[in-house]
PyMOL commands that place a pseudoatom at each C-alpha (Angstrom):
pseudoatom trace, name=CA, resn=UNK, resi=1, chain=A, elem=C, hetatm=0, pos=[66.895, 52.653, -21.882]
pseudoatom trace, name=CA, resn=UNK, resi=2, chain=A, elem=C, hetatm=0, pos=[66.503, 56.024, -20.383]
pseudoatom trace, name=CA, resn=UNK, resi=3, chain=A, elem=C, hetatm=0, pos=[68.674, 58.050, -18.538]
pseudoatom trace, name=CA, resn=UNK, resi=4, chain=A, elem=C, hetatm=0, pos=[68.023, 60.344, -15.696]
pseudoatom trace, name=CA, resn=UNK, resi=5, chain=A, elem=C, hetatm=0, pos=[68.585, 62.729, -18.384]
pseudoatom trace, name=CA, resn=UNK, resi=6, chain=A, elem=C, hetatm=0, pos=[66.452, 61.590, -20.974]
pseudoatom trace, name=CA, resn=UNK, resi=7, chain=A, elem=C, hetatm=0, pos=[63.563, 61.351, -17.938]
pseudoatom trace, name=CA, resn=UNK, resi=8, chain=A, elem=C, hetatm=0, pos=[63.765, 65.291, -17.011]
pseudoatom trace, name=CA, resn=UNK, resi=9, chain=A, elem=C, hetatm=0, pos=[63.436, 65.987, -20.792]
pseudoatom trace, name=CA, resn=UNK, resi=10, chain=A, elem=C, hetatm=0, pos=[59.704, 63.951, -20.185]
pseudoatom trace, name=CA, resn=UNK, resi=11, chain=A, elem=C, hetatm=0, pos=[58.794, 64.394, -16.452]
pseudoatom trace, name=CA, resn=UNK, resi=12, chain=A, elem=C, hetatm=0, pos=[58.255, 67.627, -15.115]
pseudoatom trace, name=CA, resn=UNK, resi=13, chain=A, elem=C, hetatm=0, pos=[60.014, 66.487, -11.731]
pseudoatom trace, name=CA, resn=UNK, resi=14, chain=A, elem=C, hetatm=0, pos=[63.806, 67.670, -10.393]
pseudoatom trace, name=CA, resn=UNK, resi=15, chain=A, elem=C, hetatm=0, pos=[65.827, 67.541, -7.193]
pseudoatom trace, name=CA, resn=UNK, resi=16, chain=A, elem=C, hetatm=0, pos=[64.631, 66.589, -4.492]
pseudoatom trace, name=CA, resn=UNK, resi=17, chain=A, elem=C, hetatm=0, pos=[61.393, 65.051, -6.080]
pseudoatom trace, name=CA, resn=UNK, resi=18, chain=A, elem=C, hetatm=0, pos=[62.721, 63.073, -9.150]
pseudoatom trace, name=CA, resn=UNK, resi=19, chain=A, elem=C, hetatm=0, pos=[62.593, 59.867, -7.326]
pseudoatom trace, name=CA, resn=UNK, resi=20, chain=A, elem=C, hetatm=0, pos=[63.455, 58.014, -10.758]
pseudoatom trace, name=CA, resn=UNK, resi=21, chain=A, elem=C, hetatm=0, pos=[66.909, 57.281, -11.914]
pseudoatom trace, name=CA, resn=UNK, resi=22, chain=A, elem=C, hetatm=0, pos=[66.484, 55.225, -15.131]
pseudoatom trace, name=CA, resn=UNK, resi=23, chain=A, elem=C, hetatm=0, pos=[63.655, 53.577, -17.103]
pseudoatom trace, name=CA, resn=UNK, resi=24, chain=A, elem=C, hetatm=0, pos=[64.912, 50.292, -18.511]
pseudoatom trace, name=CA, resn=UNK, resi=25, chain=A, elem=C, hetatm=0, pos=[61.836, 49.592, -20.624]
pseudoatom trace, name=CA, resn=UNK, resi=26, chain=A, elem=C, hetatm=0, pos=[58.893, 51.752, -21.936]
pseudoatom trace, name=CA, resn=UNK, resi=27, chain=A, elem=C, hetatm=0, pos=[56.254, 50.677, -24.335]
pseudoatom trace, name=CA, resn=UNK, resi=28, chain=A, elem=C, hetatm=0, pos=[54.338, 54.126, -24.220]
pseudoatom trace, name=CA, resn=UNK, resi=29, chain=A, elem=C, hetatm=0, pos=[50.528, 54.291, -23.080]
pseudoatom trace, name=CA, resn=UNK, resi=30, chain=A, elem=C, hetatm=0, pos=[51.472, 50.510, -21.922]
pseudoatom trace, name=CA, resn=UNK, resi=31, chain=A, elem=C, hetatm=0, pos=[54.109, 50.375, -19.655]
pseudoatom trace, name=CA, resn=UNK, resi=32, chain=A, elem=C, hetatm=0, pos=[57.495, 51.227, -18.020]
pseudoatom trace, name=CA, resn=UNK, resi=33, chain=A, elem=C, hetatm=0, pos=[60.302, 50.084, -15.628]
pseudoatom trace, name=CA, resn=UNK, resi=34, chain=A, elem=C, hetatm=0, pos=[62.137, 52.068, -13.792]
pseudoatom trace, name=CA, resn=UNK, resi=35, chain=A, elem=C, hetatm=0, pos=[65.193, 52.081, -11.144]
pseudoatom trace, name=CA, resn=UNK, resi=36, chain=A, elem=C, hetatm=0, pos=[65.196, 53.786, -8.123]
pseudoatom trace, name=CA, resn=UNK, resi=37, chain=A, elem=C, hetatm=0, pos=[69.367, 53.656, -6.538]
pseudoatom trace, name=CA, resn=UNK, resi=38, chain=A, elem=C, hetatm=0, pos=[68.307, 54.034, -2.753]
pseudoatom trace, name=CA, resn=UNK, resi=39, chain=A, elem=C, hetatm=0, pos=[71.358, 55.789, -1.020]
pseudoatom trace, name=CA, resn=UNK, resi=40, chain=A, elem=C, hetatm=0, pos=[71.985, 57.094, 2.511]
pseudoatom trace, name=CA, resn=UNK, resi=41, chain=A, elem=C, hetatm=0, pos=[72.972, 60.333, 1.038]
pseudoatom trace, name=CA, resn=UNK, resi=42, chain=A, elem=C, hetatm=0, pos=[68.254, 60.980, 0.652]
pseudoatom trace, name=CA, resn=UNK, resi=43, chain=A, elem=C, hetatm=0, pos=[67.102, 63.616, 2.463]
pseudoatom trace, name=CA, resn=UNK, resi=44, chain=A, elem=C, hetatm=0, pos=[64.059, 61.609, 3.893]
pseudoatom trace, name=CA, resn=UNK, resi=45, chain=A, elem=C, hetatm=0, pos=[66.542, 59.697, 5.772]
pseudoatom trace, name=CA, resn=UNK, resi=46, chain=A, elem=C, hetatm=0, pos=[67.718, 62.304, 8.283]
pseudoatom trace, name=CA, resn=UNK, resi=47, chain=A, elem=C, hetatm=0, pos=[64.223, 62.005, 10.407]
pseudoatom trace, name=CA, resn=UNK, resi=48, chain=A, elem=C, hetatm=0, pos=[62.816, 58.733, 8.810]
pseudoatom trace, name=CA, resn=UNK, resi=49, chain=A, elem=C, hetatm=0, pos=[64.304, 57.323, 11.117]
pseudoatom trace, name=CA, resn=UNK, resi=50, chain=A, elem=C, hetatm=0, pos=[67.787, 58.356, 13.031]
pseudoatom trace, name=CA, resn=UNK, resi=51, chain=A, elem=C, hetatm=0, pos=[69.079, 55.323, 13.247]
pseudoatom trace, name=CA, resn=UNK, resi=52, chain=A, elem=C, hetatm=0, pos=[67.225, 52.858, 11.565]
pseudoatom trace, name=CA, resn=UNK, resi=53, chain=A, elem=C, hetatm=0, pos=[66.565, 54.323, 8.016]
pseudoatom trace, name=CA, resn=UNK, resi=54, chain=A, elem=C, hetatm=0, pos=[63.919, 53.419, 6.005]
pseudoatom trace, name=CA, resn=UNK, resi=55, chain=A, elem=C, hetatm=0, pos=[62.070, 54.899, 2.848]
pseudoatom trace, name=CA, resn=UNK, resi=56, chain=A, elem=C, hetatm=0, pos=[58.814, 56.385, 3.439]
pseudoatom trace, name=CA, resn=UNK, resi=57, chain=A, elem=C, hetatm=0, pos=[56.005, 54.587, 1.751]
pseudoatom trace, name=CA, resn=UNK, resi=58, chain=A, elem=C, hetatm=0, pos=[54.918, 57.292, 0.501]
pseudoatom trace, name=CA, resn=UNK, resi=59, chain=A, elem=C, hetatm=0, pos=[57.320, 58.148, -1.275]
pseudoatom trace, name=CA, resn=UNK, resi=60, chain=A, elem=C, hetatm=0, pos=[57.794, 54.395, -2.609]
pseudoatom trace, name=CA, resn=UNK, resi=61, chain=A, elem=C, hetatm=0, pos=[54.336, 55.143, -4.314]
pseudoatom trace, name=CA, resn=UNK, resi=62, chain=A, elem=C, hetatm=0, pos=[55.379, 58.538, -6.009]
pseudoatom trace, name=CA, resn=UNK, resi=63, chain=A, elem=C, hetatm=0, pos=[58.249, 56.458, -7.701]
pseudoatom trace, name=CA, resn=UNK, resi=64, chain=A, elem=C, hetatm=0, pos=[56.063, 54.127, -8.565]
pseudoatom trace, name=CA, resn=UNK, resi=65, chain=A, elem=C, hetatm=0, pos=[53.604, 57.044, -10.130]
pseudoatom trace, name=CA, resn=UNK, resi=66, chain=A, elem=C, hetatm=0, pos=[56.107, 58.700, -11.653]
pseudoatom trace, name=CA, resn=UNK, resi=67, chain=A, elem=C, hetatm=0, pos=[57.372, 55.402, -13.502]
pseudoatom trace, name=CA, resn=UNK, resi=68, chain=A, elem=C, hetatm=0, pos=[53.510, 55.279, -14.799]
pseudoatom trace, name=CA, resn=UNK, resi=69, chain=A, elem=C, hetatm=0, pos=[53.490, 58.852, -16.068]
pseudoatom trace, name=CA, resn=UNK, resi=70, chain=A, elem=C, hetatm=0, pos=[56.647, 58.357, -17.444]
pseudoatom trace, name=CA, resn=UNK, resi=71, chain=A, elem=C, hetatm=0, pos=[54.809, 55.552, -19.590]
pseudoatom trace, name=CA, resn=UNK, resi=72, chain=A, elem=C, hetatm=0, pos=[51.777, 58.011, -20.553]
pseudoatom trace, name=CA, resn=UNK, resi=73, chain=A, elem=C, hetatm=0, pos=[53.911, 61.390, -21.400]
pseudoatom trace, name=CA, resn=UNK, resi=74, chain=A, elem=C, hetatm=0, pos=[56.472, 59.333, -23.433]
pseudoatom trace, name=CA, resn=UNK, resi=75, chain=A, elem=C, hetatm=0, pos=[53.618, 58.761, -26.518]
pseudoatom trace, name=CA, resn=UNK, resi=76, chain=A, elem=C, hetatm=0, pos=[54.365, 61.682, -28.486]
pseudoatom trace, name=CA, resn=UNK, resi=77, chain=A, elem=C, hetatm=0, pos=[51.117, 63.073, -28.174]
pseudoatom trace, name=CA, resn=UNK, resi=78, chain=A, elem=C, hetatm=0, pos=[51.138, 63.632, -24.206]
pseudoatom trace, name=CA, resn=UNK, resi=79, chain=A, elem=C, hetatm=0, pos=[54.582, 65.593, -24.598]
pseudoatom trace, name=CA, resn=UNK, resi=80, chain=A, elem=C, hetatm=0, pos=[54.580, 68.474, -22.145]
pseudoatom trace, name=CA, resn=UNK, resi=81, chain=A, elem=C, hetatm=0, pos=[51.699, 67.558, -20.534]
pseudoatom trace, name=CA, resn=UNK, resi=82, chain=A, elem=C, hetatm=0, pos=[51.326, 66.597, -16.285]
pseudoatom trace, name=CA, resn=UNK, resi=83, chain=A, elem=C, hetatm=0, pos=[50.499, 63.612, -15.317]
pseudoatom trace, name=CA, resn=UNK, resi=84, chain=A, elem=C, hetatm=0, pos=[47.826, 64.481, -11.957]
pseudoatom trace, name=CA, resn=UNK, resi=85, chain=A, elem=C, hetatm=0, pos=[47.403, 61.546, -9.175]
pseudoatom trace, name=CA, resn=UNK, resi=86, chain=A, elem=C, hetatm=0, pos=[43.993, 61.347, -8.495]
pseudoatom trace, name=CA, resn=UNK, resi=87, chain=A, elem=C, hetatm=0, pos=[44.043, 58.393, -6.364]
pseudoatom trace, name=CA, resn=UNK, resi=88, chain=A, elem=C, hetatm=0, pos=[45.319, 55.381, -4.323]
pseudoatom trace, name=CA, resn=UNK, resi=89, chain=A, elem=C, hetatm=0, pos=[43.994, 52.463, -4.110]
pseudoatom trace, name=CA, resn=UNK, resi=90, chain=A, elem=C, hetatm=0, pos=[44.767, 48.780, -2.974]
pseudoatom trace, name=CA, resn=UNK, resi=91, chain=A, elem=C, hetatm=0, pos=[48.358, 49.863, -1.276]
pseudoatom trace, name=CA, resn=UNK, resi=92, chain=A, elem=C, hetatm=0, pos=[50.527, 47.615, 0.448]
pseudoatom trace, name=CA, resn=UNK, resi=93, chain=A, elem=C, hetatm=0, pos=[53.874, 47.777, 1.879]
pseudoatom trace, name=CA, resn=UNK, resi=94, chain=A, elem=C, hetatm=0, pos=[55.106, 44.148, 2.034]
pseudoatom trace, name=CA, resn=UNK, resi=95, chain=A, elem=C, hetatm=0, pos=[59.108, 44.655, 3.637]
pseudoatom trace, name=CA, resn=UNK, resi=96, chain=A, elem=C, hetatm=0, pos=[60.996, 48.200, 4.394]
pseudoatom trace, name=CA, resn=UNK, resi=97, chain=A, elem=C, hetatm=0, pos=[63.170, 49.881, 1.827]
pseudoatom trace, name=CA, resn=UNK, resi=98, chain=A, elem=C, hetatm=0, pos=[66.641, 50.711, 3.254]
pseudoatom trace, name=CA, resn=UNK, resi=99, chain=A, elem=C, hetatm=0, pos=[69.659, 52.396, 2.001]
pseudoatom trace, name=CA, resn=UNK, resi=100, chain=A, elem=C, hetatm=0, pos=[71.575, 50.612, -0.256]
pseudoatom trace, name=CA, resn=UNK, resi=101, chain=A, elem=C, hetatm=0, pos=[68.376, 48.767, -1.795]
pseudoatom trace, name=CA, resn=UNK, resi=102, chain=A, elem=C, hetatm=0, pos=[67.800, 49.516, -5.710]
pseudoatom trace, name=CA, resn=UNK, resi=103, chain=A, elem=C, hetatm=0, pos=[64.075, 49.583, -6.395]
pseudoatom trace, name=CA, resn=UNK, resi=104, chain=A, elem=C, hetatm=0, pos=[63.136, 48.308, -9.682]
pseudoatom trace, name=CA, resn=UNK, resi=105, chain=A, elem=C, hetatm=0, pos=[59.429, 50.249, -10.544]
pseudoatom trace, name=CA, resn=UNK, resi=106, chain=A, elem=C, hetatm=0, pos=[56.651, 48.618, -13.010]
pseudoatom trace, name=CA, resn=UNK, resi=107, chain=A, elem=C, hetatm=0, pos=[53.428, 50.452, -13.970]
pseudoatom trace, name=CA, resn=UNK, resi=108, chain=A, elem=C, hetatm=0, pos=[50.918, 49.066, -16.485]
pseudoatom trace, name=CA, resn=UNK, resi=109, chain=A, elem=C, hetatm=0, pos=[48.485, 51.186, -17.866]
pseudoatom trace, name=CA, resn=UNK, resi=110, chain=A, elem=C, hetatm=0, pos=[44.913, 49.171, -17.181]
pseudoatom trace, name=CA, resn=UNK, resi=111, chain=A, elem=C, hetatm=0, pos=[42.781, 51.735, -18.375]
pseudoatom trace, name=CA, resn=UNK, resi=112, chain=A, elem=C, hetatm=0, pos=[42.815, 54.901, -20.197]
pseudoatom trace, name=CA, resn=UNK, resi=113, chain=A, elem=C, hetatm=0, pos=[39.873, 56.621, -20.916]
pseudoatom trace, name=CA, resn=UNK, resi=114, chain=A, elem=C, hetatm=0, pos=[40.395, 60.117, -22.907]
pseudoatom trace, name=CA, resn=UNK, resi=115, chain=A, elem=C, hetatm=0, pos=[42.442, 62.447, -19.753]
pseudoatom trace, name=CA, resn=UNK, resi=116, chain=A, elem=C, hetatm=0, pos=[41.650, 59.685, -16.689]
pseudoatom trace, name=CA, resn=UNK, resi=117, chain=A, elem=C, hetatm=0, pos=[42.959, 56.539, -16.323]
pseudoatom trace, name=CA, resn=UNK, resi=118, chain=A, elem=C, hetatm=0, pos=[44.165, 53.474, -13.988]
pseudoatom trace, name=CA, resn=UNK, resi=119, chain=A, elem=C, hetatm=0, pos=[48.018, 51.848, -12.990]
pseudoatom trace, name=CA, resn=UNK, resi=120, chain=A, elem=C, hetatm=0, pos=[48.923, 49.023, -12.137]
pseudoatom trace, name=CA, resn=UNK, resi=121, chain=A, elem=C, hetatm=0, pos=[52.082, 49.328, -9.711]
pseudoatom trace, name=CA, resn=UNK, resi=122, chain=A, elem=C, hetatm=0, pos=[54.505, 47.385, -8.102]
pseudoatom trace, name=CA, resn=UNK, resi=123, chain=A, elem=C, hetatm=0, pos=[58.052, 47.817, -6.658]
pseudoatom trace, name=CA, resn=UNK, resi=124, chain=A, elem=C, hetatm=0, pos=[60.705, 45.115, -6.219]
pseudoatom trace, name=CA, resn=UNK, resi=125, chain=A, elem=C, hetatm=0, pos=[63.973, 44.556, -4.748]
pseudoatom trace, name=CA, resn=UNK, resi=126, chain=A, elem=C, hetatm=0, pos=[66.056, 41.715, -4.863]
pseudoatom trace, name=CA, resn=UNK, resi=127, chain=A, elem=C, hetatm=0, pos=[63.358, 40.473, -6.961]
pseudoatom trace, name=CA, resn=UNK, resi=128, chain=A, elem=C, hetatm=0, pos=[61.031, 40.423, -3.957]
pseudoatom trace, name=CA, resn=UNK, resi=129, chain=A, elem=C, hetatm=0, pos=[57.972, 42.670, -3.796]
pseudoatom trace, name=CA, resn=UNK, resi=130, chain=A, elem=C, hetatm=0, pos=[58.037, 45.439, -1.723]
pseudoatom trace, name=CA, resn=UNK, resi=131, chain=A, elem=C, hetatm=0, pos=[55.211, 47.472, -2.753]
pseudoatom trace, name=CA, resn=UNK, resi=132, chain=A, elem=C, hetatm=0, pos=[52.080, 47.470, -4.591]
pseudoatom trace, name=CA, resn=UNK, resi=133, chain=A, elem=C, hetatm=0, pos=[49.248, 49.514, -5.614]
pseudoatom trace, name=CA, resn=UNK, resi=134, chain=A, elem=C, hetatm=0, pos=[46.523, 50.443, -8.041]
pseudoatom trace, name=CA, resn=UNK, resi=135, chain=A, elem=C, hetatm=0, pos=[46.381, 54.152, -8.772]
pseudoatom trace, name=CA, resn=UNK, resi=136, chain=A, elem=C, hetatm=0, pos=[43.986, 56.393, -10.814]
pseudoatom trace, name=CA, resn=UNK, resi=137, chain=A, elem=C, hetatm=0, pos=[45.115, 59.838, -12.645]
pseudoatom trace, name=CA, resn=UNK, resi=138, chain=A, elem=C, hetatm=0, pos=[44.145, 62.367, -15.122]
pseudoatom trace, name=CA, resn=UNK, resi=139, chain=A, elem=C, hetatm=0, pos=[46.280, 64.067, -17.543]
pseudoatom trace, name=CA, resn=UNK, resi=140, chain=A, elem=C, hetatm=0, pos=[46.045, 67.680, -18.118]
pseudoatom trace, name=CA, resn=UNK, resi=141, chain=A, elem=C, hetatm=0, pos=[47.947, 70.538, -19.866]
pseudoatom trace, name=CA, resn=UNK, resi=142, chain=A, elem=C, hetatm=0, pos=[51.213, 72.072, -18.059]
pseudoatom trace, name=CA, resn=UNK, resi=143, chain=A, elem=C, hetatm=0, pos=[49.611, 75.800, -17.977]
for i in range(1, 143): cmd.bond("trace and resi %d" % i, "trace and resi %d" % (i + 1))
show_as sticks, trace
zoom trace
C-alpha cells in the first residue's frame, strides 16, 4: 500500500491536481488501484454545481490516468519519467460522483509498446461502476 506520500515521491502531480490519495495494489507495468476520498472541501465543487455537487468527469478520468501512470513509473526503470495522455477512448460515465463518495481507481496496462501504450480504466464506488474508459499514452523524459 501506498500513501499519498509515497505517490508524490512517483507522480509528478501536487495540490490541486493530485487527484489520488492511496494506491492499495500495484503490480508495476501491470496494474494499480487507487482511492480517491471525495470531500466537499474540492475546489471543483464551488461552480460544479452550487447546490447539487458533483465531480466533473473529467476529472474522474485524470484519476483514473494517474492511477495507470502510477502503475508504469513505479517499475524502476520509468523513475522520474512523465507519463503523457495521448488519448481517450471508449468513455462512459455510468452514475454522478458526489461528495462523500470514495472512488476506488483500476488501470491495467493492455499494451505497451517501447514509450506508447494502452489502459484499461474503470472507477467504482460502492462497488458499482461509475466510470470507464480505454486510454492511450506515451512516456517521455521529465526535461
Amino acid at each position: 500500500m501506498l500513501n499519498v506520500t509515497d505517490i508524490q515521491n512517483i507522480l509528478p502531480h501536487r495540490y490541486p491536481f493530485l487527484l489520488v490519495d492511496r494506491i492499495t495494489e500495484v503490480e508495476p507495468l501491470k496494474k494499480a488501484i487507487g482511492v480517491k476520498n471525495v470531500t466537499i472541501n474540492e475546489q471543483f465543487f464551488q461552480g460544479h454545481f452550487p447546490g447539487k455537487p458533483v465531480m466533473p468527469g473529467v476529472l474522474i478520468v485524470e484519476a483514473m490516468a494517474q492511477v495507470g501512470a502510477l502503475a508504469l513509473l513505479a517499475a524502476e526503470e520509468n523513475s522520474g519519467k512523465i507519463v503523457l495522455l495521448a488519448s481517450v477512448d471508449y468513455a462512459r460515465f455510468h452514475r454522478p460522483v458526489i461528495p462523500g463518495d470514495q472512488l476506488i481507481l483500476e488501470a491495467e496496462i493492455i499494451k505497451l509498446r517501447g514509450t506508447i501504450g494502452k489502459l484499461q480504466t474503470k472507477a467504482f464506488v460502492a462497488g458499482k461502476k461509475v466510470a470507464e474508459a480505454e486510454m492511450v499514452f506515451a512516456l517521455t523524459a521529465n526535461e
